[in-house]
PDB file as gemmi writes it, atoms N, CA and C in Angstrom:
CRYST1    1.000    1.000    1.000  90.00  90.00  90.00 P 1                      
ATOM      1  N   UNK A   1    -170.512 -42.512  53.375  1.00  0.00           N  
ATOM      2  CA  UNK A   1    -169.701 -43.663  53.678  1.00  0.00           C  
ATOM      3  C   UNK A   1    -168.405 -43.182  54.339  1.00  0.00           C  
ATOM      4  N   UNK A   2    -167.970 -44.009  55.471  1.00  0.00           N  
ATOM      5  CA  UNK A   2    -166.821 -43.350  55.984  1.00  0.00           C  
ATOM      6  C   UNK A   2    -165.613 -43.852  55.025  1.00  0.00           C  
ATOM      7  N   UNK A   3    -164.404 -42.763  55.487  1.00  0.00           N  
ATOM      8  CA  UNK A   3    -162.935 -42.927  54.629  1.00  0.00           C  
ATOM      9  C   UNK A   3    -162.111 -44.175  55.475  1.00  0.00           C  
ATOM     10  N   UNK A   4    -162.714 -44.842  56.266  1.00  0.00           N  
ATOM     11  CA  UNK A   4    -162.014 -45.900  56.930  1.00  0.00           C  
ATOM     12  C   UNK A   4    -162.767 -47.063  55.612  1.00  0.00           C  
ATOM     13  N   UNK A   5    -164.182 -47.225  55.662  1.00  0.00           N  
ATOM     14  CA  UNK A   5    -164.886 -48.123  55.120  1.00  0.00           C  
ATOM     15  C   UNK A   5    -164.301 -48.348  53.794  1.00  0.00           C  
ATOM     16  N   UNK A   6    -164.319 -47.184  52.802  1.00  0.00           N  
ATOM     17  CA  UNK A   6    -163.720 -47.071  51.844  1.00  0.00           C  
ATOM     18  C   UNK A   6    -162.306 -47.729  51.248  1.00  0.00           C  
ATOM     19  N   UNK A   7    -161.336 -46.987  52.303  1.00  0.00           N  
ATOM     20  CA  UNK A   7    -159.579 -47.690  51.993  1.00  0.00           C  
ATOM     21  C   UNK A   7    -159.782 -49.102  52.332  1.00  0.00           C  
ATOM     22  N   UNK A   8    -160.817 -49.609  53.202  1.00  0.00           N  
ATOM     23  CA  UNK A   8    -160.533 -50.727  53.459  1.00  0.00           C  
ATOM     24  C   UNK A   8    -161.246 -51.385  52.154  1.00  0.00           C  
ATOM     25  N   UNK A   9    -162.339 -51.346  51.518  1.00  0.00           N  
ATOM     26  CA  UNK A   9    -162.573 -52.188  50.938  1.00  0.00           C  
ATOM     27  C   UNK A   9    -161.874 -52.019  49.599  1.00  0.00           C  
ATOM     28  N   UNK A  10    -160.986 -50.631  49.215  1.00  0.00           N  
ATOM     29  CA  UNK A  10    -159.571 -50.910  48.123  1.00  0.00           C  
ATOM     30  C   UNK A  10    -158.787 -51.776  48.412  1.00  0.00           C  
ATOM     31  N   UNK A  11    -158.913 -51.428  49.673  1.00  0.00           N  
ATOM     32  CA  UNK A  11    -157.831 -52.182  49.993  1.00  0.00           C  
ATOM     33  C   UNK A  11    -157.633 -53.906  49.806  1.00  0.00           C  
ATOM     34  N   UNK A  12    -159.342 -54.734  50.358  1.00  0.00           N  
ATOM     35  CA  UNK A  12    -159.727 -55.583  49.733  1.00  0.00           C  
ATOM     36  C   UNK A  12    -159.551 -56.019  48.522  1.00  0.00           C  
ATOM     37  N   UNK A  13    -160.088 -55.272  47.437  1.00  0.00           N  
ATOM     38  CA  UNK A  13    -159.591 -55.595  46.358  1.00  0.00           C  
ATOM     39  C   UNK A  13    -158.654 -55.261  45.728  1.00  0.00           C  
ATOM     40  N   UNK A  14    -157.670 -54.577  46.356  1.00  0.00           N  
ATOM     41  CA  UNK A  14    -156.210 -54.539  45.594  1.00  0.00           C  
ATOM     42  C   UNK A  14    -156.327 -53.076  44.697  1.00  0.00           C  
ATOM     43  N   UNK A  15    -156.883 -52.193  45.231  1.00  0.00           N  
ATOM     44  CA  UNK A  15    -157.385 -50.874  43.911  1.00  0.00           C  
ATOM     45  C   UNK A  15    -156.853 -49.604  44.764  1.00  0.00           C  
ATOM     46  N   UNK A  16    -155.869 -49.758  45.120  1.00  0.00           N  
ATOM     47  CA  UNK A  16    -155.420 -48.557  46.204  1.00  0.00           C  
ATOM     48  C   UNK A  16    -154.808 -47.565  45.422  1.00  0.00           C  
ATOM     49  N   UNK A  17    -153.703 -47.659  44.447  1.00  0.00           N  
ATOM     50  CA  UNK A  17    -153.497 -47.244  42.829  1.00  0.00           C  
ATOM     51  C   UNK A  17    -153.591 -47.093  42.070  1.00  0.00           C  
ATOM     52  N   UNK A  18    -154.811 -46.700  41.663  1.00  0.00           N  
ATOM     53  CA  UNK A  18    -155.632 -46.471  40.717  1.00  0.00           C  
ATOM     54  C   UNK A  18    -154.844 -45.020  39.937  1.00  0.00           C  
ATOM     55  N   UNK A  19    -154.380 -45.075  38.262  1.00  0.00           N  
ATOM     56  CA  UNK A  19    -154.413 -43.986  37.744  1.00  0.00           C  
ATOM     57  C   UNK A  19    -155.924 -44.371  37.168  1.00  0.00           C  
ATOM     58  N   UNK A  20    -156.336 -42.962  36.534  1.00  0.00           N  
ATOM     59  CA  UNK A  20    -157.100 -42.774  35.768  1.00  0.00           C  
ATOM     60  C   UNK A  20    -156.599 -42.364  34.699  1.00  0.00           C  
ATOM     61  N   UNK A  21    -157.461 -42.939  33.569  1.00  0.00           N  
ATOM     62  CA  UNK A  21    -157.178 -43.273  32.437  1.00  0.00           C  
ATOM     63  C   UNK A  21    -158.425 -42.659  31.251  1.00  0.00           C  
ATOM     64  N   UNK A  22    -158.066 -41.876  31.053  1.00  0.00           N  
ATOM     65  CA  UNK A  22    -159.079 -40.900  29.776  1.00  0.00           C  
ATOM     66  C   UNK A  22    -158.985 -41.617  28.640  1.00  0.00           C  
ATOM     67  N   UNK A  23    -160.102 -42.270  28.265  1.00  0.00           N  
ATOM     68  CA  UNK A  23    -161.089 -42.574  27.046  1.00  0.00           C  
ATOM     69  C   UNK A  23    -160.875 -41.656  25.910  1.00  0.00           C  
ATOM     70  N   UNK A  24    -160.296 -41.909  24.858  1.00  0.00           N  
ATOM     71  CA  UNK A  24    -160.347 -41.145  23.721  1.00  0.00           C  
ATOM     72  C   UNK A  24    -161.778 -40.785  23.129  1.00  0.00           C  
ATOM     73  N   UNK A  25    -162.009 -39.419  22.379  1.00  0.00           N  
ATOM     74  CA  UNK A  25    -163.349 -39.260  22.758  1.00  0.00           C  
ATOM     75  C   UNK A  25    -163.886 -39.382  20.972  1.00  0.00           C  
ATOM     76  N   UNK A  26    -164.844 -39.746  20.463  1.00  0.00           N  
ATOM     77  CA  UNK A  26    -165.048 -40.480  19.533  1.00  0.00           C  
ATOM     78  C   UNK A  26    -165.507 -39.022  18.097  1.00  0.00           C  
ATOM     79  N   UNK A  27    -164.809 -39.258  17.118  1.00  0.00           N  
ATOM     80  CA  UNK A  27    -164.844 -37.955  16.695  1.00  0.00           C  
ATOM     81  C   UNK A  27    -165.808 -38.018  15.633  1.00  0.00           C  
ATOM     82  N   UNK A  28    -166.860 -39.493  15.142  1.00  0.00           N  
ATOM     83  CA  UNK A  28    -167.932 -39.206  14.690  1.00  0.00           C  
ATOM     84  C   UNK A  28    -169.050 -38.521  15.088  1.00  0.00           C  
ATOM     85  N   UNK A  29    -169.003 -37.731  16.417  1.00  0.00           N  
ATOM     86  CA  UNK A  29    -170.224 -37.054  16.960  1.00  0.00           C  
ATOM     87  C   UNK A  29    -170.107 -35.623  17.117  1.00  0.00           C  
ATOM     88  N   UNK A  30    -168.910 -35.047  16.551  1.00  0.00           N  
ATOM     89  CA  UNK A  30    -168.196 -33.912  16.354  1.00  0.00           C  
ATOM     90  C   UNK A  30    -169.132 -33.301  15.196  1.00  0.00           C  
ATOM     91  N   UNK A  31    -169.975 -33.829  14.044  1.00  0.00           N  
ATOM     92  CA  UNK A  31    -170.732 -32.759  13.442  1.00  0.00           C  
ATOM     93  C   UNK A  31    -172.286 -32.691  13.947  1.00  0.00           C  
ATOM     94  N   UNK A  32    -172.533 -32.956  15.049  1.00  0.00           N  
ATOM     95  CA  UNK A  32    -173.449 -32.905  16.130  1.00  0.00           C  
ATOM     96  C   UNK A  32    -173.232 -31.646  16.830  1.00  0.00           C  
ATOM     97  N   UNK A  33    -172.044 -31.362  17.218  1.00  0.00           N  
ATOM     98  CA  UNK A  33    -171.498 -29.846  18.101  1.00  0.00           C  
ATOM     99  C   UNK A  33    -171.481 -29.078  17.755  1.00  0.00           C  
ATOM    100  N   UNK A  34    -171.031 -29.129  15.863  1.00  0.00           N  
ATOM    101  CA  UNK A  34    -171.433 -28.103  14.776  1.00  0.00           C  
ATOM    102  C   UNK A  34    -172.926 -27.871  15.280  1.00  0.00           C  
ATOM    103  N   UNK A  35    -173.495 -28.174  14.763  1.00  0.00           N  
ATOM    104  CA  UNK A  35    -175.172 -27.674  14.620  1.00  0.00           C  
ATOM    105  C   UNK A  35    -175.494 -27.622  15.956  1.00  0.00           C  
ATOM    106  N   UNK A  36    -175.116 -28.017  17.235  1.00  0.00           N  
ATOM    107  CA  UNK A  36    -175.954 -27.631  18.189  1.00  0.00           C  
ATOM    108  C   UNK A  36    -175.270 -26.411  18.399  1.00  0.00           C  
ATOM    109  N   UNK A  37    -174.048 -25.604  18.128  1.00  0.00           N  
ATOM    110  CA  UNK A  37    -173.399 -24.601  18.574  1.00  0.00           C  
ATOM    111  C   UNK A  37    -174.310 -23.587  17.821  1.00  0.00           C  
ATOM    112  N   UNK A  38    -174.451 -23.695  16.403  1.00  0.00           N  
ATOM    113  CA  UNK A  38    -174.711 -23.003  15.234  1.00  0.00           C  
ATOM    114  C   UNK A  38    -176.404 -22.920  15.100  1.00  0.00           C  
ATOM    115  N   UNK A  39    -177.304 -23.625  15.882  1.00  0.00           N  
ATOM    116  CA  UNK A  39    -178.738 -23.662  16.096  1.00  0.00           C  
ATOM    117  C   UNK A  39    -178.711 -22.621  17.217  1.00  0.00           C  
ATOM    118  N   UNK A  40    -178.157 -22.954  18.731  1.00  0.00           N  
ATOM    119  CA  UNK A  40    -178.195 -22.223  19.722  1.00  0.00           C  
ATOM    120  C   UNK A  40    -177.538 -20.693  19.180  1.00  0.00           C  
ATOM    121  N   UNK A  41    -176.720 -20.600  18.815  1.00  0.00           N  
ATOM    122  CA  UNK A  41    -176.493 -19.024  18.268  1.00  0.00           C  
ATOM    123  C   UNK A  41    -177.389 -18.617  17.681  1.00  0.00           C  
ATOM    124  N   UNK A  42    -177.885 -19.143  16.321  1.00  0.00           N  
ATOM    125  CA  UNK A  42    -178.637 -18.786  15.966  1.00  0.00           C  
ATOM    126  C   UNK A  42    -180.117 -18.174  16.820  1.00  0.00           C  
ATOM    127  N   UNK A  43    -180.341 -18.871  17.038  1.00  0.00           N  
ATOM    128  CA  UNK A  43    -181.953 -18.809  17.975  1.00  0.00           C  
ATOM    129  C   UNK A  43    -182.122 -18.105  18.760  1.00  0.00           C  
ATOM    130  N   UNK A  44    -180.612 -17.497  19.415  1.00  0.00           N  
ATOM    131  CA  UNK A  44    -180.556 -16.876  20.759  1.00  0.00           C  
ATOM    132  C   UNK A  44    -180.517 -15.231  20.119  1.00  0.00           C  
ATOM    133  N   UNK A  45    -179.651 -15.265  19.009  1.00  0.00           N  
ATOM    134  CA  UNK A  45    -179.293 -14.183  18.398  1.00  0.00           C  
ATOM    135  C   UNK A  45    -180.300 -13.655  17.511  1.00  0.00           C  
ATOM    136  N   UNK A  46    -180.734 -14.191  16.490  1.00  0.00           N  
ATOM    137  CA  UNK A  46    -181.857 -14.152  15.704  1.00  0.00           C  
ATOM    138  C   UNK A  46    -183.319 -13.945  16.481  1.00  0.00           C  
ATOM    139  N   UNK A  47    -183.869 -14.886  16.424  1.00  0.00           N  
ATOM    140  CA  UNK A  47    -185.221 -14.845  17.012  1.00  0.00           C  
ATOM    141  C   UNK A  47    -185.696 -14.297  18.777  1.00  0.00           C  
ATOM    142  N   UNK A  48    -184.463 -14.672  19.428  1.00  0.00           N  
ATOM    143  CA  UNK A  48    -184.437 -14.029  21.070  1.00  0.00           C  
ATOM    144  C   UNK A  48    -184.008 -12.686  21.452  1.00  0.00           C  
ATOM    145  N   UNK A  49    -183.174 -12.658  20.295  1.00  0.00           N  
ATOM    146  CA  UNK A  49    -182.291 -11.476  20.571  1.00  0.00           C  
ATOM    147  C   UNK A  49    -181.700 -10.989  22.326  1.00  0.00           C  
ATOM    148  N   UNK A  50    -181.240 -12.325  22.525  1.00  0.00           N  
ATOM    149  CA  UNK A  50    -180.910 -12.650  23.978  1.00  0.00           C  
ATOM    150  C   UNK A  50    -179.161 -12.362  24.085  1.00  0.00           C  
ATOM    151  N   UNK A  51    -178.610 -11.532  23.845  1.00  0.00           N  
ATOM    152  CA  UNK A  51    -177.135 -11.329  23.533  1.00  0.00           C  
ATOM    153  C   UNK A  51    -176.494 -11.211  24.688  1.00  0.00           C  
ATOM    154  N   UNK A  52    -177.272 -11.806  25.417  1.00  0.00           N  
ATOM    155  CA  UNK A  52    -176.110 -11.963  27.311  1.00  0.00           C  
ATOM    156  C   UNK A  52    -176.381 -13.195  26.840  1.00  0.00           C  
ATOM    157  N   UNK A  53    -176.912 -14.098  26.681  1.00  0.00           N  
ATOM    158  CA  UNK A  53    -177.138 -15.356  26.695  1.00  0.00           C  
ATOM    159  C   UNK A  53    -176.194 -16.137  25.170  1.00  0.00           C  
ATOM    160  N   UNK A  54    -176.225 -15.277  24.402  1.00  0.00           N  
ATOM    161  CA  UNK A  54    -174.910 -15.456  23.268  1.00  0.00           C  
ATOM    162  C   UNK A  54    -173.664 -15.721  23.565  1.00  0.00           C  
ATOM    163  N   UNK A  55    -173.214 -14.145  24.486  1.00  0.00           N  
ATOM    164  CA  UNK A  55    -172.467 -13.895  24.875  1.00  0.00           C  
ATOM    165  C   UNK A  55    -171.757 -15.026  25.689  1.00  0.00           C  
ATOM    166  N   UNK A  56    -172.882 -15.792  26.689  1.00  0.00           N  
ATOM    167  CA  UNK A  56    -172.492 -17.166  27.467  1.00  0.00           C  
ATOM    168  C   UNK A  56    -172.108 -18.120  26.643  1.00  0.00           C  
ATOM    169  N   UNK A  57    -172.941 -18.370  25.550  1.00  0.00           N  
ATOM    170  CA  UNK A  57    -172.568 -19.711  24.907  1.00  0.00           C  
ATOM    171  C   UNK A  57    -171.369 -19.350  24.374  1.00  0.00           C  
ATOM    172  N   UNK A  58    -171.094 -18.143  23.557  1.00  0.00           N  
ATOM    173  CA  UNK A  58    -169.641 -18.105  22.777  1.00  0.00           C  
ATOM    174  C   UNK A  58    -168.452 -18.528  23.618  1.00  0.00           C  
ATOM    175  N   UNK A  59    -168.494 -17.973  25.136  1.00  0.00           N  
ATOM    176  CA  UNK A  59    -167.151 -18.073  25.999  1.00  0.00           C  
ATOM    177  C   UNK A  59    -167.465 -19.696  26.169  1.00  0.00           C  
ATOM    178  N   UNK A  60    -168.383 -20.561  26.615  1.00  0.00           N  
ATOM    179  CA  UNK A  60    -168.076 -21.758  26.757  1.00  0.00           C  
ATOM    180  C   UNK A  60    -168.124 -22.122  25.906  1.00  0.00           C  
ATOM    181  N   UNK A  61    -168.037 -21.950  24.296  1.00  0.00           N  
ATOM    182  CA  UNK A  61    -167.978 -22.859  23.144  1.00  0.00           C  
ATOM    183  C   UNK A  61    -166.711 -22.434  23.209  1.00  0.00           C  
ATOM    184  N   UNK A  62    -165.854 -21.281  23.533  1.00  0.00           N  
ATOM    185  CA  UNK A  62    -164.382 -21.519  22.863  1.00  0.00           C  
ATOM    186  C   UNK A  62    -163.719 -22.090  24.437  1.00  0.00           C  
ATOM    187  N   UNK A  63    -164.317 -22.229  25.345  1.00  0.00           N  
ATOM    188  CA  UNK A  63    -163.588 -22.936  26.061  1.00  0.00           C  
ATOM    189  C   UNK A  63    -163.574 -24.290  26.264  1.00  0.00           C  
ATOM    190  N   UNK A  64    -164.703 -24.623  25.153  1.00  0.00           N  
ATOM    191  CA  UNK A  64    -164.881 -26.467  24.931  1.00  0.00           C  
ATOM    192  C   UNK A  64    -163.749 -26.646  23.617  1.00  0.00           C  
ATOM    193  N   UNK A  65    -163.773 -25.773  22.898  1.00  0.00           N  
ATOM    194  CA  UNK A  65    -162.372 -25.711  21.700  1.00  0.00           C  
ATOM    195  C   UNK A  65    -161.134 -25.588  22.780  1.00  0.00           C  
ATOM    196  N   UNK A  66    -160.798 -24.545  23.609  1.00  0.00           N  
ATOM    197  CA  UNK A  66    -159.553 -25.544  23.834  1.00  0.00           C  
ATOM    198  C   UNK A  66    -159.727 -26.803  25.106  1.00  0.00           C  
ATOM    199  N   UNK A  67    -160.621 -26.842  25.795  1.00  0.00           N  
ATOM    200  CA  UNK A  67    -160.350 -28.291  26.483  1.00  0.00           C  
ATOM    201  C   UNK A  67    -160.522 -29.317  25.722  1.00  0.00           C  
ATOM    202  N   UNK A  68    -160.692 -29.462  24.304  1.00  0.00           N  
ATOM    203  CA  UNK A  68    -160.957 -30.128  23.462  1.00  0.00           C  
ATOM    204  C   UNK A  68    -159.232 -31.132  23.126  1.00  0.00           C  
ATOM    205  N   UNK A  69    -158.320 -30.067  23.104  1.00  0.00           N  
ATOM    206  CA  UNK A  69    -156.554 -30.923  23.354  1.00  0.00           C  
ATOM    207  C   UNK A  69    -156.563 -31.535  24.492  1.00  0.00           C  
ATOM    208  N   UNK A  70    -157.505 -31.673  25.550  1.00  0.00           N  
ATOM    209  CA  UNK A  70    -156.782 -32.751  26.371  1.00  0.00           C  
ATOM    210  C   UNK A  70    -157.029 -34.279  25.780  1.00  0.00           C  
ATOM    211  N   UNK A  71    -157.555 -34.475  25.351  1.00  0.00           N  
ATOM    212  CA  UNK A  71    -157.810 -35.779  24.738  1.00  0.00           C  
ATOM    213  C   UNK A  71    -157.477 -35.990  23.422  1.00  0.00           C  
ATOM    214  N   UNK A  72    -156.389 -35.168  23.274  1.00  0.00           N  
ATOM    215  CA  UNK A  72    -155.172 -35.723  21.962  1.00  0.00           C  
ATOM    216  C   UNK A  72    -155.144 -35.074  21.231  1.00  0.00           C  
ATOM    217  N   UNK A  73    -154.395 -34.293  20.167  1.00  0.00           N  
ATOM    218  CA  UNK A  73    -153.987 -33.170  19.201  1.00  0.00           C  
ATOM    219  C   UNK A  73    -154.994 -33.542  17.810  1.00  0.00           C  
ATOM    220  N   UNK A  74    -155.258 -34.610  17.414  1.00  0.00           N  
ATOM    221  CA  UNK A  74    -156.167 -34.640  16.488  1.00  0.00           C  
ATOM    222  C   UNK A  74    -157.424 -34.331  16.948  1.00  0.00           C  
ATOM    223  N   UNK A  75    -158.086 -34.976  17.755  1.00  0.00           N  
ATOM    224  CA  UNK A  75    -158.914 -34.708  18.481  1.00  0.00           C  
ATOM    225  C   UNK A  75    -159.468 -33.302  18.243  1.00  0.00           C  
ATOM    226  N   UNK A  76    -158.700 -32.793  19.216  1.00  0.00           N  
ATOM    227  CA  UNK A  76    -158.373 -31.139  19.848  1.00  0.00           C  
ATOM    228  C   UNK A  76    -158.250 -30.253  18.803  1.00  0.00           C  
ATOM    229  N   UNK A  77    -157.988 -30.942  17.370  1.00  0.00           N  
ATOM    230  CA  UNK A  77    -157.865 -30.265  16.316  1.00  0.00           C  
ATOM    231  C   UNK A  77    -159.422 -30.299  15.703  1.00  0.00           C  
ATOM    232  N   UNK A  78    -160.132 -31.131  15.519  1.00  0.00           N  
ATOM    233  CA  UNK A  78    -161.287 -31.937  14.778  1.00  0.00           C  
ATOM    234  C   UNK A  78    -162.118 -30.453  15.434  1.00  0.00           C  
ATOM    235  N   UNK A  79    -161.987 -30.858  16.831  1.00  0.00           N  
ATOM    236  CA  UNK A  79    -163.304 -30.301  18.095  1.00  0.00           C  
ATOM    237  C   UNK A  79    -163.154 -28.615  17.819  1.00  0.00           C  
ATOM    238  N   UNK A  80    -161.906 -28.128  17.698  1.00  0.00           N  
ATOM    239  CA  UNK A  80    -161.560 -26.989  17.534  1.00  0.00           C  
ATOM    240  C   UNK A  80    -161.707 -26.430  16.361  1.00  0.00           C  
ATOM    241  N   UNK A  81    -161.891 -27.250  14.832  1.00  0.00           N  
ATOM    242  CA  UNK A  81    -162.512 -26.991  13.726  1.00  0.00           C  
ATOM    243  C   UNK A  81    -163.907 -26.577  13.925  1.00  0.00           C  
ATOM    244  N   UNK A  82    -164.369 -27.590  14.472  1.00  0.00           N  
ATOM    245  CA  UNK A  82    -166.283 -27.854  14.254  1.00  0.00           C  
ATOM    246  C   UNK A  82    -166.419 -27.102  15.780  1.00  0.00           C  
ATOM    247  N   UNK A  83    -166.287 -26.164  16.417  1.00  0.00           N  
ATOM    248  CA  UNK A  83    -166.882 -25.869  17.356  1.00  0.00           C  
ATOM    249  C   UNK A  83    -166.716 -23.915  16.647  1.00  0.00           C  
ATOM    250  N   UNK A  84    -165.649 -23.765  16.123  1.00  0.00           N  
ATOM    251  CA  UNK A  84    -165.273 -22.525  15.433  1.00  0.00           C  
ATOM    252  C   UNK A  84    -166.013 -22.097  14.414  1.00  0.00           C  
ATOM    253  N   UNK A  85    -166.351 -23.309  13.495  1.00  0.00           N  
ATOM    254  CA  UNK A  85    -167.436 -22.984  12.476  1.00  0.00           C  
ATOM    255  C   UNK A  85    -168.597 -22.847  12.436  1.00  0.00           C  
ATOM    256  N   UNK A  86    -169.420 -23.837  13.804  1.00  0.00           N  
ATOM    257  CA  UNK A  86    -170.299 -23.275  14.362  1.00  0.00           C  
ATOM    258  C   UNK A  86    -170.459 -22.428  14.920  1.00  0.00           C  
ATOM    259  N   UNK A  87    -169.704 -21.629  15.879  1.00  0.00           N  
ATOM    260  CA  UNK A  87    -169.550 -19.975  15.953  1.00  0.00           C  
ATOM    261  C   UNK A  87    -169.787 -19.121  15.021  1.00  0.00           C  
ATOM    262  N   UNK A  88    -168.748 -19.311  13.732  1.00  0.00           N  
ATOM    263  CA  UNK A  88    -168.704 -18.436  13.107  1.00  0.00           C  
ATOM    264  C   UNK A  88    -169.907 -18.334  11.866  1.00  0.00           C  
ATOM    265  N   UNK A  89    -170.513 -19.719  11.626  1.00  0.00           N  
ATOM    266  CA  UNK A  89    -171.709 -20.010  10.707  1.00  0.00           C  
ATOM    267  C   UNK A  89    -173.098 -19.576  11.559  1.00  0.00           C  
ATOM    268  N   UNK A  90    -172.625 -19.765  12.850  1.00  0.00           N  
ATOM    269  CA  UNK A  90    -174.072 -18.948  13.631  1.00  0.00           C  
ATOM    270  C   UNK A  90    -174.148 -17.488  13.926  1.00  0.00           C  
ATOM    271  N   UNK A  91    -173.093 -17.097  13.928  1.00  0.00           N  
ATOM    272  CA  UNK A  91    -173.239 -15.394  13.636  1.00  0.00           C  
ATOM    273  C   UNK A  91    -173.421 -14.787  12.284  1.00  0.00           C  
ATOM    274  N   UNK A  92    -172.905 -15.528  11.301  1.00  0.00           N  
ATOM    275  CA  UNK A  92    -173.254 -14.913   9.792  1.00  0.00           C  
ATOM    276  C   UNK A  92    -174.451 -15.623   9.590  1.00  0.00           C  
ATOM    277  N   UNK A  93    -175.185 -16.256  10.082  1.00  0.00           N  
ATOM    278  CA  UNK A  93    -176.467 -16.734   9.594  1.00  0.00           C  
ATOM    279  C   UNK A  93    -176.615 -17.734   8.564  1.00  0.00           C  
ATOM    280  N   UNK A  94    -175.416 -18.178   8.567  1.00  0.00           N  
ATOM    281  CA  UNK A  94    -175.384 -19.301   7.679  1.00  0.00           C  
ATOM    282  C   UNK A  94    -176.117 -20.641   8.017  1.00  0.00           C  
ATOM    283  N   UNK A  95    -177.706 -20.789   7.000  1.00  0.00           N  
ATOM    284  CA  UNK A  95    -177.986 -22.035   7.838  1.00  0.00           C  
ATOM    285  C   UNK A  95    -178.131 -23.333   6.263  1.00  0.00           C  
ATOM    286  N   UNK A  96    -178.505 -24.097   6.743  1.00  0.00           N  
ATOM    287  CA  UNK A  96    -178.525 -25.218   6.038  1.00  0.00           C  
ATOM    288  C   UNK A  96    -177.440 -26.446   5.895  1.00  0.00           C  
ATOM    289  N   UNK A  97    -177.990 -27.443   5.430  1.00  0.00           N  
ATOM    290  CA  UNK A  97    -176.879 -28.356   5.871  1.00  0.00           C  
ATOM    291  C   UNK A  97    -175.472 -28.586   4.799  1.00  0.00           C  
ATOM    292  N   UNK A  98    -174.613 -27.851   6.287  1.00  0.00           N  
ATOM    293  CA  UNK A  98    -173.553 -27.487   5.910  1.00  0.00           C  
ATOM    294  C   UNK A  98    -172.440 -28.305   5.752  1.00  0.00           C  
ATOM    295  N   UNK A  99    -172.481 -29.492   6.691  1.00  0.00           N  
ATOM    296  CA  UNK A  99    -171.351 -30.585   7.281  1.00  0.00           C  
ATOM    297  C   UNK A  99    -172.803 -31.579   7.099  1.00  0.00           C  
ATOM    298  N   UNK A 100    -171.785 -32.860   6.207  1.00  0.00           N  
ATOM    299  CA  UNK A 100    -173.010 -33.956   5.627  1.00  0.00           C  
ATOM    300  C   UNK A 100    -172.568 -35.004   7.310  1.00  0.00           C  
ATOM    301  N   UNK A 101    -173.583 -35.102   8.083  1.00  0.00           N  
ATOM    302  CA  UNK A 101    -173.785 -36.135   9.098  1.00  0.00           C  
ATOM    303  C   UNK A 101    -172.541 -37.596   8.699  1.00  0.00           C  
ATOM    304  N   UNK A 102    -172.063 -37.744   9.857  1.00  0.00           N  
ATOM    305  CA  UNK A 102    -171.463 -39.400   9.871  1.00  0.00           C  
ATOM    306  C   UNK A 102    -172.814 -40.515  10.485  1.00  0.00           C  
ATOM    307  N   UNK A 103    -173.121 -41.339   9.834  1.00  0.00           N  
ATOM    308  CA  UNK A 103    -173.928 -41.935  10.788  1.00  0.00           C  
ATOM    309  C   UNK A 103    -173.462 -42.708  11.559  1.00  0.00           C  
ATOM    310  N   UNK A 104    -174.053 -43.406  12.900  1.00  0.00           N  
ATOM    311  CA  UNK A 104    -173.567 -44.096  13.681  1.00  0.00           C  
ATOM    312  C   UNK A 104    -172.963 -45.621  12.966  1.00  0.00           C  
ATOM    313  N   UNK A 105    -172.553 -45.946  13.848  1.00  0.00           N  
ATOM    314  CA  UNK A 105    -171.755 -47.965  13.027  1.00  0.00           C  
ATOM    315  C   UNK A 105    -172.609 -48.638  13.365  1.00  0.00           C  
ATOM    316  N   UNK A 106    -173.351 -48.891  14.689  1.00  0.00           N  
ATOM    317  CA  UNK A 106    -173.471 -49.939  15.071  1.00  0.00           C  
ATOM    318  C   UNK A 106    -175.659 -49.644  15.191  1.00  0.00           C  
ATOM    319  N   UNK A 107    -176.053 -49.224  14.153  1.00  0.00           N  
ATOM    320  CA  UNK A 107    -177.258 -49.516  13.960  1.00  0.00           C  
ATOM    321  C   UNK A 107    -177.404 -50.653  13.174  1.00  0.00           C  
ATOM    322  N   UNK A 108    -178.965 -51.347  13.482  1.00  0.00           N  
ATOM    323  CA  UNK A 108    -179.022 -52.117  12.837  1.00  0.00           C  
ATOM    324  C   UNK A 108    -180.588 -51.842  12.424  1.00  0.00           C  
ATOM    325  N   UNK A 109    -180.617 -51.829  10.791  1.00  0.00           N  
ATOM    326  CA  UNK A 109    -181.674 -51.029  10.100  1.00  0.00           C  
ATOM    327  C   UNK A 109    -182.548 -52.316   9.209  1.00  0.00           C  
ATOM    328  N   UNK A 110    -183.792 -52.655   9.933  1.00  0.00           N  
ATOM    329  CA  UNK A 110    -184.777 -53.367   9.504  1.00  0.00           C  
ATOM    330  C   UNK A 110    -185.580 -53.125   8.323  1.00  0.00           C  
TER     331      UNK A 110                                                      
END                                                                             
């Protein structure tokens, strides 16, 4: 699409100023990141013995702990708990259920 087509139809509707605006990010799905951090270590380390491939997940799990503060200090705190313990519970081999699940709100159970 061209950049003429575009400004013009902001322009149409009045959207030429747009900030963007970050969504607070919902911190019941935070013991979900636990166990997928703490399964994938596990599996990779344990049974694959794939330790370049460890090695990957650890640097982007602690770099999802700190991009985890852009979306607010509690937040950033929560994400940075549960992404650390899954690190550190998937290298000591700690398995079983460790962090009791939040369930979702808005099921509706027949």
């Amino acid at each position: 699409m061209p950049a003429e087509e575009i400004y013009r139809h902001r322009l149409l509707h009045n959207r030429l100023n747009l900030v963007k605006v970050y969504k607070a990010k919902s911190k019941e799905s935070l013991w979900r990141e636990y166990y997928s951090t703490r399964n994938i270590i596990h599996i990779l380390l344990r049974k694959e013995k794939a330790y370049r491939a460890v090695l990957n997940i650890s640097l982007r799990t602690i770099a999802k702990m700190v991009y985890g503060f852009k979306f607010g200090y509690e937040y950033g705190r929560l994400n940075f708990y549960f992404l650390f313990k899954g690190l550190y519970d998937g290298f000591r081999n700690k398995m079983g259920m460790t962090i009791i699940p939040i369930p979702k709100k808005n099921i509706v159970k027949f």
